[in-house]
Structure formats: C-alpha cells, structure tokens
N, C-alpha and C positions, 0 to 999 in steps of 0.2 A: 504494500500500500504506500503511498505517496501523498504528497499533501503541494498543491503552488498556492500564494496568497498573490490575488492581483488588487488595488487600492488607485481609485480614480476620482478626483473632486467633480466628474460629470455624470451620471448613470449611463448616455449613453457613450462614454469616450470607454467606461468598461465593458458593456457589453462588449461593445465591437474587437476587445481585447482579449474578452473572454472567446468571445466566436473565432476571433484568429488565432487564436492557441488552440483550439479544439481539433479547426479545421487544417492545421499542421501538425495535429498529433489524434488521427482519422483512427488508431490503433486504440487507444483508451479505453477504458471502460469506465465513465463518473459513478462513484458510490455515493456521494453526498455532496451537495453547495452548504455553506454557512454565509449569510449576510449580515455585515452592522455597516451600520450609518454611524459619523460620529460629528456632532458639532461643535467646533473648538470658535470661540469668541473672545475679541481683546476688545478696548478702548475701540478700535478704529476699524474693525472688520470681521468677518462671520464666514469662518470654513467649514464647508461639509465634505466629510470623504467617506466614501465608501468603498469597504469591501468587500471582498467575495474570499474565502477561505475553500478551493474546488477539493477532493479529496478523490483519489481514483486508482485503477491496478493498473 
C-alpha cells in the first residue's frame, strides 16, 4: 500500500492534479481518498488549501 498527498489553494487546480496522476499511473488501484480543507487567516489575508491524502496498491 502506498499513500501520495497532493494540496492545492484551488479545488479545481487539484482535481486536474489529481486526474493527471491517475491518468499516468492507469496501473493503480485507489483504496481510499481522504479530504481536508484548511483555512489559515492573518491581519491581511485568508488561505484555503486543500487536500487530498489518495491511498492505493
């Protein structure tokens, strides 16, 4: 089992990251997705990231 974590501040800048790792690695098998959102905020600006923790054989 295997585990890759991809983390993107857009949903779709990950998906499209998620789908091109998938579809270069066509061999896989996904046993599980995990997602968190995380919102980090200062004084002067408001970050959201998201990630995806894919988990596969």
């Amino acid at each position: 089992m295997r585990v890759k974590v991809f983390q993107e501040e857009d949903e779709d800048d990950l998906s499209e990251v998620i789908n091109t790792f998938l579809q270069e690695h066509a061999d896989i098998r996904v046993c599980d997705i995990k997602l968190s959102t995380d919102i980090l905020e200062d004084e002067e600006d408001t970050l959201t990231l998201f990630t995806v923790l894919l988990i596969y054989l």
